[in-house]
N, C-alpha and C positions, 0 to 999 in steps of 0.2 A: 224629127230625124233621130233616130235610135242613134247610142255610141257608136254600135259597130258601124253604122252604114257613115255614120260622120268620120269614123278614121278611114272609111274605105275613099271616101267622097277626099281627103286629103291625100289619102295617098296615092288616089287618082292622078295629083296635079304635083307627082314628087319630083319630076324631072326640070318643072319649073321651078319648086322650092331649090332646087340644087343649082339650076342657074342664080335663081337668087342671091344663095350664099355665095357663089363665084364672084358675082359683083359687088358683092359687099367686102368680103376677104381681102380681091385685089384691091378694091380701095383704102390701101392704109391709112392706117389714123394715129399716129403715134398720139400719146397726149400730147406732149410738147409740143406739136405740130399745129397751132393755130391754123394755117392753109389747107393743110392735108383735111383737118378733122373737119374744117367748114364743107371741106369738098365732097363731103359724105353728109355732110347736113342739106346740104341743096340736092344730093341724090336722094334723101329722103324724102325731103318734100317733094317734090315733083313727083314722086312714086304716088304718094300719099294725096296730091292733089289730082291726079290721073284716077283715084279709085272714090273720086266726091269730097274729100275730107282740105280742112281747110286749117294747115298746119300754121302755127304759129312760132318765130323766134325770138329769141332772150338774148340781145348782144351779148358780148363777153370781148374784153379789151386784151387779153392776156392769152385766152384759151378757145377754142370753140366754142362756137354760140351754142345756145342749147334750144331743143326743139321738142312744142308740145301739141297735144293735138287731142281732141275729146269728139267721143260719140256721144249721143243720146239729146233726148229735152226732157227730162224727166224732171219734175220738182223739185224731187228733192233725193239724196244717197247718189255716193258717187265710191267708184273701184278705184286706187291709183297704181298704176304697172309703173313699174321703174325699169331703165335698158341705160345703160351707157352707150358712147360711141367711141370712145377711146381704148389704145390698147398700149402694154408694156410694147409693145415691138417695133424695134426702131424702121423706119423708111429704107426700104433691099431684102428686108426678111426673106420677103417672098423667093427670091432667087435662091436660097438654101432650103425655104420648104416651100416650095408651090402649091399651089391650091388642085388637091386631088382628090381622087376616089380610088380607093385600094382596098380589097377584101372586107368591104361593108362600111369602111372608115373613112370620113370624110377631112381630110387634114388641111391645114392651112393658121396663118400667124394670125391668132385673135380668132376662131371659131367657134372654139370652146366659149371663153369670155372676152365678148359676146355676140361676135357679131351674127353667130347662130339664134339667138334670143331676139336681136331684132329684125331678124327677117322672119322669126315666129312672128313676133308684134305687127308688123305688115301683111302678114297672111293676115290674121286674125283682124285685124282693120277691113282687111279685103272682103273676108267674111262678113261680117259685122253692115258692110255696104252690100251687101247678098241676100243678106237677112237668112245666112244660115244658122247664125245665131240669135241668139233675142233674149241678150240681157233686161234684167227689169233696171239698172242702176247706169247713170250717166260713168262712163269709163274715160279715164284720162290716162293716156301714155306721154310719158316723159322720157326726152331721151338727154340724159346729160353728156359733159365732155372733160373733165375732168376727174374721174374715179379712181385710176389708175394711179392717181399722186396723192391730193389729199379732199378732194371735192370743197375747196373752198371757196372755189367760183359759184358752185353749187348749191351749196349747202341752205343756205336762207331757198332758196327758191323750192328746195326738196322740202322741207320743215314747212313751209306756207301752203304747198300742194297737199303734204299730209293730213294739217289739221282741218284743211277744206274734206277731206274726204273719211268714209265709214273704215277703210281699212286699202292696206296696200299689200299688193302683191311683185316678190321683186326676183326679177326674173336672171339672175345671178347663177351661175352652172351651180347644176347639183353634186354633194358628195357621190365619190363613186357607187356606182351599180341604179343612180337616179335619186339617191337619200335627199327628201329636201332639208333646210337647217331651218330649226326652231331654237338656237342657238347661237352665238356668234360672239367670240372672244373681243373686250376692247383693244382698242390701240394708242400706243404711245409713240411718238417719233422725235428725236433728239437730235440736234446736231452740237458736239462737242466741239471747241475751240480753243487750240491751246498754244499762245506764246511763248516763246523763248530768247534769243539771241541770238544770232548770224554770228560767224566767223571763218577765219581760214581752216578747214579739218586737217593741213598739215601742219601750217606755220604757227597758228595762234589755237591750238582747236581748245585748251585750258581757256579759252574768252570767251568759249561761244554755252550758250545752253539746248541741250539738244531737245528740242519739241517732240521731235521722235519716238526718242526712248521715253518720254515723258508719254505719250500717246499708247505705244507698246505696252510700258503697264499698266496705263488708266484701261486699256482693253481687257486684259486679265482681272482687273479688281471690277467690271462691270459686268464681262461676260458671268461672273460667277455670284450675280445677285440674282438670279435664276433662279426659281422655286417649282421643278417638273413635276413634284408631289400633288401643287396644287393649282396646275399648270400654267404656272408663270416663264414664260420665256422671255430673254434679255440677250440681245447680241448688237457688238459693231460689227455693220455687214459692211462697210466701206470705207477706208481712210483715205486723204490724200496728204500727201505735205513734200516737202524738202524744194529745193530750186536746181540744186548740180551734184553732181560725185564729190567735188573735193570743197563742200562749201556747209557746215554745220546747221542745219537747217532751225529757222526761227519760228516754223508755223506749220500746224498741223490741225488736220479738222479730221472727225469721224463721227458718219450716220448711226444712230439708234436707234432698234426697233424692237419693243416691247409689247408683250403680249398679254393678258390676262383676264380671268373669269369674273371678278368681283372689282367694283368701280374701288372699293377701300386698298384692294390689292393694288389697282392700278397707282392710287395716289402714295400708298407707302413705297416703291418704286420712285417715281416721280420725285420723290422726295432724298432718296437717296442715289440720286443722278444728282441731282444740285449740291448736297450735302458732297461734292468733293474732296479728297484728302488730296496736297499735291507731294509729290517725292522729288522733285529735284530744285534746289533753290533755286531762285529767279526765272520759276515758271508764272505763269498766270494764267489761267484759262475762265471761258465762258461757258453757260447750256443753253442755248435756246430750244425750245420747242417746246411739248407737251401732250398732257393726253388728248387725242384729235379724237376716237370714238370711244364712247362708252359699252359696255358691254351690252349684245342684245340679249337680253335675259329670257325664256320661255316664260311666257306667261298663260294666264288661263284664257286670253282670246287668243294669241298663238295656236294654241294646243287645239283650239274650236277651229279653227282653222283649218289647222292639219286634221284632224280628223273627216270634216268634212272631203277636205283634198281624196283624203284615203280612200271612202267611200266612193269616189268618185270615179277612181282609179282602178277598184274591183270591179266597178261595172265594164271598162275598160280594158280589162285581163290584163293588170296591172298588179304588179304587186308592189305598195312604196312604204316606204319610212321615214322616220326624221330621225334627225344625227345633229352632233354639235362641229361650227368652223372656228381652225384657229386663224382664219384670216377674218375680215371685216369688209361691210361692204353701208352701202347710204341705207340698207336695214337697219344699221343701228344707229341712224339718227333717227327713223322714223318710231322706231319702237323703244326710245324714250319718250320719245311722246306721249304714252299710252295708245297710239294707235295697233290697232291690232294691225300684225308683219309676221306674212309668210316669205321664207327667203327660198330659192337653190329652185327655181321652178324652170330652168334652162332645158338645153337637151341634153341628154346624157351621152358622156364622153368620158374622156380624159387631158393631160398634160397642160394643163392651165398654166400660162409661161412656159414653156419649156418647148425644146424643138420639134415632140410627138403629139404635140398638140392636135385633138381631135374629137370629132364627135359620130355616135352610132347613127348609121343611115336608116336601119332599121327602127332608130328612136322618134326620128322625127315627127310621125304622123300620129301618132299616142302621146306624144306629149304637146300637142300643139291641140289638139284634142283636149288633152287633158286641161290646158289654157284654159281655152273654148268652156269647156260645162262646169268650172270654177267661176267662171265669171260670168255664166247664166244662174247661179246657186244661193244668189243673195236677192 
């Protein structure tokens, strides 16, 4: 089957792909949602077991289970796809942005990332049982359930599947205009804790210590270990504390999240997050956390990768690139590995979080295509 006649043959069946996304969309999955996100695991499977395929699950006590599932008997060489099934968006999203089609645009909470990706990965299954494909390498898709937080439920299971296979392909939205990322910044996440003292803030407030104010400039002296030259980013995105209006508050916590290119950058940071100065006596505070990814560096199979990708994608009447992310995603656990990791192979959209969150209708059948003969190409 030619490329052209393979996007024509997908985008024959676009009205089913869009039902698809419809039921995946409405089924929210927040991560924290244990319930919700199993109830898109079991819509999974049974999808996946209706097209021959004999899905397998990974309990999880905490998070949703995670769900894998492998074509092929081939000897030897294996592809691995990466898909989450979790999404930032909390359970009612849907009522502020329903799942639409609007002047080409398919919107809905979690489309973008991802749940447009894994109704590619189900096409492509579907396929696969069609034999409109015919890779020569046994392909294993995984769908994890915790990404959206920190994949620690995950994480060992991602790392065990990659070193079983030749290379992973991780189907993560691509930057704007379809860029895939041969790059991808580490990350840091911190939670600050800072004691003080309770007291009355009219009658006694000279007894109390205020965690607060103490918090207030610990955020200023943090936010400004930031280095945008060499693109290190540093922010508290979230604080909580106090208990009442007229009560000096003893306790305050605030999230961390750092950003950076180079694993040395990440630990000199690292470093001075802990290395606290405190400014108001009878504080005391804590850091927990740490650097959770390493930076995915491009490397020379990367790059083999993409290039290949790219070829693939002229035959396609495609024109693609790669670009660098400052977000992170389970690429860069797999591309510390050494395993070669192409990331951003999603559909192209836009507002990833955000309430215009969206993907191109027109994108769909070219890049699910484009899937397809990346993973006949090894």
């Amino acid at each position: 089957m030619t490329e052209t006649n393979l996007v024509e043959r997908i985008s024959s069946e676009i009205d089913q792909i869009v039902e698809l996304l419809r039921q995946l969309v409405e089924m929210e999955s927040p991560s924290h949602s244990k319930e919700l996100v199993d109830c898109l695991g079991v819509f999974l499977a049974d999808y996946l077991h209706g097209k021959g395929f004999h899905p397998e699950v990974i309990p999880r006590e905490t998070v949703g289970d995670i769900i894998w599932t492998e074509w092929g008997g081939q000897e030897e060489g294996r592809i691995l796809v990466l898909c989450h099934l979790d999404t930032v968006w909390d359970s009612g999203s849907l009522k502020k942005n329903p799942f639409r089609v609007e002047d080409g645009r398919i919107y809905g909470p979690g489309i973008f990332d991802m749940k447009s990706s894994v109704a590619a990965t189900l096409k492509i299954q579907e396929y696969l049982s069609k034999s409109w494909i015919k890779p020569r390498k046994n392909i294993r898709f995984l769908y994890t359930t915790d990404e959206e937080t920190d994949s620690s439920q995950s994480r060992e299971v991602i790392e065990d599947f990659a070193q079983q296979s030749d290379l992973v392909l991780v189907l993560e939205p691509p930057l704007p205009g379809g860029i895939l990322k041969t790059f991808r910044k580490g990350v840091g996440s911190y939670n600050l804790k800072i004691h003080g003292k309770r007291a009355h803030s009219g009658l006694d407030p000279q007894k109390g210590v205020n965690a607060l104010e103490e918090m207030a400039r610990q955020v200023l002296d943090i936010n400004s270990l930031a280095s945008p030259d060499v693109g290190t980013t540093v922010a508290v995105n979230l604080v909580r504390g106090g208990t009442a209006r007229n009560v000096i508050p003893e306790y305050a916590e605030g999230l961390i999240d750092v950003r950076f290119r180079t694993l040395e950058e990440g630990k000199r940071i690292d470093q001075l997050i802990r290395d606290r100065t405190i400014h108001l006596p009878g504080i005391s505070l804590e850091v927990e956390g740490g650097i959770e990814r390493q930076p995915m560096i491009k490397s020379e199979n990367s790059h083999e990768l993409f290039c290949k990708a790219k070829d693939i994608a002229s035959k396609l009447d495609m024109d693609l690139e790669e670009g660098e992310s400052g977000g992170a995603s389970d690429g860069n656990f797999t591309a510390v590995l050494g395993v070669a990791t192409l990331d951003g192979l999603g559909i192209t959209g836009d507002g990833a979080h955000a309430w215009n969150e969206h993907i191109l209708l027109e994108a769909v059948a070219p890049r699910i295509a484009l899937l397809a003969r990346l993973l006949e190409s090894f």
